[in-house]
Backbone as numpy.savetxt, mean C-alpha at the origin, in Angstrom:
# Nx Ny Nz CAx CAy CAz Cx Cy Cz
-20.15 -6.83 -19.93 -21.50 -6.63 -20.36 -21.56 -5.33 -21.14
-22.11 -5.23 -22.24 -22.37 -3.97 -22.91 -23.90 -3.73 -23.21
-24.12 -2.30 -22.91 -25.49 -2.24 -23.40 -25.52 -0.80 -23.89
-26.63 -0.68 -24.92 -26.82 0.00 -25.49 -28.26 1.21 -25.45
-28.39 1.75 -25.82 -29.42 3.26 -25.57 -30.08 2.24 -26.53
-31.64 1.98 -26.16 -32.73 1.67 -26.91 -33.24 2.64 -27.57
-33.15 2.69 -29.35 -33.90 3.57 -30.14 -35.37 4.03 -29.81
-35.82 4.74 -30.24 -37.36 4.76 -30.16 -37.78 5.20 -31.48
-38.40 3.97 -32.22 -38.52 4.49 -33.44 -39.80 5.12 -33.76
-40.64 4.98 -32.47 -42.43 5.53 -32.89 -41.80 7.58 -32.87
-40.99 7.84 -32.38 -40.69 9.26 -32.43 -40.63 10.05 -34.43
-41.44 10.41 -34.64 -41.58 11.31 -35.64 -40.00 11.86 -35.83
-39.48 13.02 -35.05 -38.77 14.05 -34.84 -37.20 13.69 -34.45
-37.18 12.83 -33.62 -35.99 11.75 -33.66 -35.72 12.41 -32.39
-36.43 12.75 -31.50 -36.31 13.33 -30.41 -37.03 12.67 -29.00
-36.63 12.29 -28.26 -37.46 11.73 -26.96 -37.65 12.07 -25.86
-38.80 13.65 -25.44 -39.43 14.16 -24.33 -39.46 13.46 -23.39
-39.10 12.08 -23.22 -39.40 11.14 -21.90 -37.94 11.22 -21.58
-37.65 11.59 -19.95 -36.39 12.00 -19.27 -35.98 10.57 -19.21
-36.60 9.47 -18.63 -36.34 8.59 -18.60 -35.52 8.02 -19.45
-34.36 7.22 -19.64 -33.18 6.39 -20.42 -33.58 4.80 -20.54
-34.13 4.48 -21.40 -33.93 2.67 -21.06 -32.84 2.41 -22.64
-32.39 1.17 -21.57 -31.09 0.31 -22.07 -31.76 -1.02 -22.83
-31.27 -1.76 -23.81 -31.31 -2.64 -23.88 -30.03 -3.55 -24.27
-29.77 -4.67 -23.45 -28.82 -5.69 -23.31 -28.44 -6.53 -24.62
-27.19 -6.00 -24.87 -27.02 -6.23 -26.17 -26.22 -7.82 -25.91
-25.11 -8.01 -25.24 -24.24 -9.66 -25.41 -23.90 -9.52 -23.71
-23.21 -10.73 -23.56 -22.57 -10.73 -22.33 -21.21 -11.21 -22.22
-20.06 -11.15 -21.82 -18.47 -10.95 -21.91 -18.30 -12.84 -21.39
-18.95 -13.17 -21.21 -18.72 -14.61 -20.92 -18.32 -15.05 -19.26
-19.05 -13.65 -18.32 -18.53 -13.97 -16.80 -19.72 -13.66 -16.56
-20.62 -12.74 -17.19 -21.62 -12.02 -16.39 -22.66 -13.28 -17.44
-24.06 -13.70 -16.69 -25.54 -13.74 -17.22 -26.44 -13.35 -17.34
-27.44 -13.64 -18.25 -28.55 -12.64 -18.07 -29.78 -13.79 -18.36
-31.01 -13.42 -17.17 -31.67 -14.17 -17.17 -33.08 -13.13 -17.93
-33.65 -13.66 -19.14 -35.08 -12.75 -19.36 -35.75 -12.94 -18.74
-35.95 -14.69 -17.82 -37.22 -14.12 -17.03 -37.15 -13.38 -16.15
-36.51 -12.83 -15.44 -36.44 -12.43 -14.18 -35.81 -11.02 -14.63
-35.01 -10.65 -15.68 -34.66 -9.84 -15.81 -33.39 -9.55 -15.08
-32.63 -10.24 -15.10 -31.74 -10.00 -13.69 -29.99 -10.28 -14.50
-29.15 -9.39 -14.35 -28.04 -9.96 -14.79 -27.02 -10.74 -13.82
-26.32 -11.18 -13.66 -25.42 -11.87 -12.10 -24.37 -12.19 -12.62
-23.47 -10.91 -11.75 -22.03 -10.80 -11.65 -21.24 -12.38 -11.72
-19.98 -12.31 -12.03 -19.27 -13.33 -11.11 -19.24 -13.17 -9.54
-18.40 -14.00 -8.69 -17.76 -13.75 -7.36 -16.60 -12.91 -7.55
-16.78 -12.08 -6.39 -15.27 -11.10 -6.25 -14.22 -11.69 -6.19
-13.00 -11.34 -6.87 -11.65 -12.40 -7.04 -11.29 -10.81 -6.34
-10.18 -11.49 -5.01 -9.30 -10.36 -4.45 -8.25 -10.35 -5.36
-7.20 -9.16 -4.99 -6.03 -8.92 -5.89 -4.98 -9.20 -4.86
-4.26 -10.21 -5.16 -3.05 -10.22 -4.66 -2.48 -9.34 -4.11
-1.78 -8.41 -5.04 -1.01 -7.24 -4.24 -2.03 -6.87 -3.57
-3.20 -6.57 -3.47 -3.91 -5.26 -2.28 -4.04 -5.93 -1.35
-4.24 -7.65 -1.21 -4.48 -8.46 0.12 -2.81 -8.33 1.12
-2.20 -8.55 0.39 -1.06 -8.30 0.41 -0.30 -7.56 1.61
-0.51 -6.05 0.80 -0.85 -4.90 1.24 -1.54 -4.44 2.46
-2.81 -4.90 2.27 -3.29 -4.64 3.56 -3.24 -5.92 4.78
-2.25 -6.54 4.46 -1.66 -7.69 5.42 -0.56 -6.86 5.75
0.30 -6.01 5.09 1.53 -5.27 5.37 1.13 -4.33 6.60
0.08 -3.73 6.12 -0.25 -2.23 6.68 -1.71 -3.06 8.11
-2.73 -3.28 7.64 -3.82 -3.81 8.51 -3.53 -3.99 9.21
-3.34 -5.75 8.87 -3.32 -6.64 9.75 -2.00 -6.65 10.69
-0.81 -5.83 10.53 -0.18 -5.53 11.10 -0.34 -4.91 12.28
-0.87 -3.89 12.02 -1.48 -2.80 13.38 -2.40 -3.78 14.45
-2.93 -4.80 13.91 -3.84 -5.66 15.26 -3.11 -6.72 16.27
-1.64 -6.09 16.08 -0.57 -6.25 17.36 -0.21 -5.35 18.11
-0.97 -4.05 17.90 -0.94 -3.41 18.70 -2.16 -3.06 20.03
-2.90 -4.18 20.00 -3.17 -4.66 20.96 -2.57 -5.09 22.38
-2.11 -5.53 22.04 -0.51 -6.29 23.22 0.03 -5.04 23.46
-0.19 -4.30 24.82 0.02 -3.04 25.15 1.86 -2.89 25.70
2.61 -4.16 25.33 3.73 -4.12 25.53 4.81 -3.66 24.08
4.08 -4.28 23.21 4.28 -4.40 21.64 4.17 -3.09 21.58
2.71 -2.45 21.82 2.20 -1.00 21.23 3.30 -0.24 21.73
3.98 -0.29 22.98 5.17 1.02 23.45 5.91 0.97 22.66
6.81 -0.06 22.76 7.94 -0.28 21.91 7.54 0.14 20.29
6.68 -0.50 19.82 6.23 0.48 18.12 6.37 1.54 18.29
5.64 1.96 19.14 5.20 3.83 18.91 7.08 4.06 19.29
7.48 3.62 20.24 8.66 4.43 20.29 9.55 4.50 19.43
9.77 3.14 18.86 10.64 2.93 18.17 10.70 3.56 16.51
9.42 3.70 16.19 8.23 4.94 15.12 8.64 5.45 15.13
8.23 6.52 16.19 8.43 7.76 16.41 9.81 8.25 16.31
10.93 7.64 16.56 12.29 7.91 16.74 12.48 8.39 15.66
12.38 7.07 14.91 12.82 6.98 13.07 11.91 8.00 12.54
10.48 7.93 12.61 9.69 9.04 12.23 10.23 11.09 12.18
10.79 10.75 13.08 11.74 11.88 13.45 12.88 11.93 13.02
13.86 10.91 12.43 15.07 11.36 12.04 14.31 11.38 10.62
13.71 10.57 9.61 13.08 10.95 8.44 12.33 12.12 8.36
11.93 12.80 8.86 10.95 13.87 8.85 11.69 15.37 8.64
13.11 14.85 9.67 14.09 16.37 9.85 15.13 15.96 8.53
15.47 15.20 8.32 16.49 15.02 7.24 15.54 15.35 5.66
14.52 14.97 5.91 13.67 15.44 4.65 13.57 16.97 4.42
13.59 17.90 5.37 12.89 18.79 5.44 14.46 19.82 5.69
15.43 19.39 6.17 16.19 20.35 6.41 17.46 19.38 5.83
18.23 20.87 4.48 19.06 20.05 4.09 20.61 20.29 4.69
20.55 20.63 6.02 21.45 20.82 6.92 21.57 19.60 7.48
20.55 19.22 8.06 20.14 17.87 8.52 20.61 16.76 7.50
20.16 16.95 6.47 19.97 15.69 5.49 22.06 15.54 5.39
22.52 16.61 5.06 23.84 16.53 5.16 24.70 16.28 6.63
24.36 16.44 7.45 24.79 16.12 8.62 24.45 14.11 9.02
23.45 13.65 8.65 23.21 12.64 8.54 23.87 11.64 7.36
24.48 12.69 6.30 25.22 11.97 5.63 26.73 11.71 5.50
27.10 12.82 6.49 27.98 12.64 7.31 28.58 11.46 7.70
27.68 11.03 8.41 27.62 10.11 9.57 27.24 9.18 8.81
25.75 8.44 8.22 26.19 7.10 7.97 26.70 6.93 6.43
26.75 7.96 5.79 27.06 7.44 4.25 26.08 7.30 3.08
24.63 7.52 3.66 24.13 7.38 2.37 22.72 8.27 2.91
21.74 8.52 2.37 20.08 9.45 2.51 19.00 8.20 2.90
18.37 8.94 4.00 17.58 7.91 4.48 16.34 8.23 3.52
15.75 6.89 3.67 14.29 6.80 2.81 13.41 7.49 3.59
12.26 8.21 2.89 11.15 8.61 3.59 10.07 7.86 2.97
8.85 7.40 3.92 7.96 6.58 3.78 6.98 7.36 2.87
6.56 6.61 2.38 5.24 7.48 0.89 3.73 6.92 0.84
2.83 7.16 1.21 1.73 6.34 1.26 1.53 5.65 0.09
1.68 6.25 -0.79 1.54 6.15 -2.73 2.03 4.97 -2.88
3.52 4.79 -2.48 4.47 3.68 -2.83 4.40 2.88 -1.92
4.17 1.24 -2.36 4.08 0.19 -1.69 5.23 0.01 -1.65
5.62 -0.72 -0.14 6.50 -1.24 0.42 7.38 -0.28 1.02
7.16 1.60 1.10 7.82 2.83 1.61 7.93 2.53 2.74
7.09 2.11 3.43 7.37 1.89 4.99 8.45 1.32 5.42
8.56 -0.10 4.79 9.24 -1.34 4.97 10.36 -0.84 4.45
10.73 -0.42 3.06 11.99 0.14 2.83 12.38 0.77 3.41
12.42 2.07 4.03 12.99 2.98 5.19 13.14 3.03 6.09
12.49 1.64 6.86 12.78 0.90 8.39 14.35 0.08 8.32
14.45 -0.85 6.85 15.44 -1.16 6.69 16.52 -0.56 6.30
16.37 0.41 5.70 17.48 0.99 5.30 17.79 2.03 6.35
16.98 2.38 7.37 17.41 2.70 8.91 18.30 2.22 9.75
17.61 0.69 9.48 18.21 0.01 10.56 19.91 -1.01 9.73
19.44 -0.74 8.35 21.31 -1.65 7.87 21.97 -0.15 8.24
21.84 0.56 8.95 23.01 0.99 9.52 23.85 1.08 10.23
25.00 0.87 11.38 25.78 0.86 12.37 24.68 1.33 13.79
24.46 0.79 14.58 23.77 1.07 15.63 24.63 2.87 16.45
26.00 2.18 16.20 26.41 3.91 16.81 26.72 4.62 16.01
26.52 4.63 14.67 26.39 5.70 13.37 24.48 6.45 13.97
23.88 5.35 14.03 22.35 5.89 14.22 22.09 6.74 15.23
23.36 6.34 16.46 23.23 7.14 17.64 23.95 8.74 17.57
25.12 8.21 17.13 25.36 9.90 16.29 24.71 10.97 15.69
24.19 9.99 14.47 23.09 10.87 13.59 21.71 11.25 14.49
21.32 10.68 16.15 20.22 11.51 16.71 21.11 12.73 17.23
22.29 12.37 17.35 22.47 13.36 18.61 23.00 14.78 17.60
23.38 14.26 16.58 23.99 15.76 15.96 22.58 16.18 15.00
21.46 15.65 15.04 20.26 16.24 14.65 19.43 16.69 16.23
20.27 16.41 17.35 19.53 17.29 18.58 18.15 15.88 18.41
18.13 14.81 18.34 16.83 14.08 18.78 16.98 12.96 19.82
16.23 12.43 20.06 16.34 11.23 21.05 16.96 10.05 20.22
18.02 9.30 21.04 18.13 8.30 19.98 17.28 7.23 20.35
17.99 6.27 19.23 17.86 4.78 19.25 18.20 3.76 20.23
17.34 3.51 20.96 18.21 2.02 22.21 17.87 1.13 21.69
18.99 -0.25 21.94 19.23 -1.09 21.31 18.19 -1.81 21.59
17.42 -1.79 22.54 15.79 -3.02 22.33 14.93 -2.32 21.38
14.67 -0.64 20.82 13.86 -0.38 19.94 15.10 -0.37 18.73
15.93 -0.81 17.98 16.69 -0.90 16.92 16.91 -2.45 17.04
16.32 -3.42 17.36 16.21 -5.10 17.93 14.93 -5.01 17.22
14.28 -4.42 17.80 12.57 -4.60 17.51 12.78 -4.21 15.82
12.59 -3.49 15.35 12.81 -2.85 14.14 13.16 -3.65 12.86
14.69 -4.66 13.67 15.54 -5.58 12.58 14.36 -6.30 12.35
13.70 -6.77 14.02 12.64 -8.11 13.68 11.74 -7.88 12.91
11.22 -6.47 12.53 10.22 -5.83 12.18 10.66 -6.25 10.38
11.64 -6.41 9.95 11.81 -6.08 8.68 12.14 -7.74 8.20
12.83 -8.82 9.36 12.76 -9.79 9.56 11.34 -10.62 9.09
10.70 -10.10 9.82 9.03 -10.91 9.43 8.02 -10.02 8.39
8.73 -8.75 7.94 7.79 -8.41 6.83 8.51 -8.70 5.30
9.55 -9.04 5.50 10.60 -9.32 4.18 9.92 -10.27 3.01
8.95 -11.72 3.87 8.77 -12.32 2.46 7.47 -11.62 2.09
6.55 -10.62 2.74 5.48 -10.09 2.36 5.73 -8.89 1.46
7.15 -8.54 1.88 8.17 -6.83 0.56 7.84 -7.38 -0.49
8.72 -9.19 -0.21 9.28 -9.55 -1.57 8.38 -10.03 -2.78
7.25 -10.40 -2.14 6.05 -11.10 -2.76 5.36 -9.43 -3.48
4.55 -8.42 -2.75 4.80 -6.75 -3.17 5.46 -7.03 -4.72
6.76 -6.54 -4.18 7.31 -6.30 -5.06 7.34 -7.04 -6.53
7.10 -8.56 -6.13 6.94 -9.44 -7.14 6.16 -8.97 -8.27
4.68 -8.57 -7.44 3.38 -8.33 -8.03 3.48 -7.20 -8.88
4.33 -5.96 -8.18 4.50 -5.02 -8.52 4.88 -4.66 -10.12
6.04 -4.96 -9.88 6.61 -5.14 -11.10 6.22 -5.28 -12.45
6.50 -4.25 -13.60 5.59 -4.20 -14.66 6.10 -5.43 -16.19
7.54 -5.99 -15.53 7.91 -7.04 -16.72 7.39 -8.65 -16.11
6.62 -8.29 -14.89 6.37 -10.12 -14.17 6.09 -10.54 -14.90
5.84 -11.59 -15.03 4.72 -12.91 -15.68 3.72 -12.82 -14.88
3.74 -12.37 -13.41 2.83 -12.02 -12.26 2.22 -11.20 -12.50
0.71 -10.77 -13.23 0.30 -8.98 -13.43 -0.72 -9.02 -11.95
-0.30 -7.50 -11.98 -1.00 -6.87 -10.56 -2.47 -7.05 -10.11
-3.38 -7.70 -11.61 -4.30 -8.10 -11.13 -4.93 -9.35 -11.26
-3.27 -10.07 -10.78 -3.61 -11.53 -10.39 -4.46 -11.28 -9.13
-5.43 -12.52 -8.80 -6.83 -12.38 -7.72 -6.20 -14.35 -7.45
-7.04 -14.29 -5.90 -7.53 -15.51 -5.44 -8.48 -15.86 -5.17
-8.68 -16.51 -4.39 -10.00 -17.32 -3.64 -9.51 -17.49 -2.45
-10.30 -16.59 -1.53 -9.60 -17.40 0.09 -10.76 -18.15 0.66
């Protein structure tokens, strides 16, 4: 919809003392209408965006399993672990080298900015040797990894993988897919 500043041509001076702004409705883009009697213009319906439903299926709707107060331990612990070896290897490059030590390559740190940070650095946590991971707590001085929270974790990346891959699909700036493909649910 475009509209435009209504002239006022009764002004002498080409000047208009009235604070007030009126518009008048010049065309409409072929989604929006405009009715004169009523005066009323009417939007389309909201089309969601793929990636952000997506997204907040990654991140949201995820968290409303943490309900199940058995689920919630094991997350937080298993979080927190990794939360902690990413946090010290980021921050200390004593750490970051001592960890590379041990498994061979720099762990990811999660980025709010970047979709799919989470999910990437859980996995690339966990494709590591279970007693490379246990090493790398103990020569960073942290708690490690037990094998039911590094179980949980695989599954974790297990059931968010086709929601990365779909992300990423969207993501991507050569798709045929653009980011603000929308649906209808």
């Amino acid at each position: 919809m475009h509209l435009r500043l209504a002239s006022d041509s009764d002004d002498d001076d080409g000047c208009n003392d009235d604070p007030a702004v009126d518009f008048e409705y010049v065309m409409t883009d072929g989604v929006t209408s405009y009715t004169a009697e009523t005066d009323a213009v009417t939007l389309p319906d909201h089309l969601r965006c793929c990636s952000h439903t997506l997204n907040l299926i990654a991140t949201k709707d995820a968290e409303s399993a943490l309900e199940n107060a058995s689920y919630k331990k094991l997350y937080r612990q298993s979080t927190a672990k990794t939360s902690a070896i990413w946090n010290l290897t980021s921050r200390s490059a004593k750490a970051a080298d001592a960890a590379f030590q041990i498994v061979g390559n720099r762990f990811l740190v999660p980025c709010v900015t970047r979709r799919n940070s989470y999910y990437d650095a859980i996995k690339k946590t966990v494709s590591c040797d279970e007693r490379k991971l246990t090493d790398v707590c103990k020569a960073l001085e942290l708690p490690p990894l037990i094998h039911t929270e590094v179980d949980f974790l695989k599954e974790y990346v297990s059931v968010m993988a086709p929601v990365a891959a779909a992300l990423s699909t969207y993501c991507k700036e050569n798709s045929s897919v653009h980011l603000g493909t929308s649906f209808q649910p």
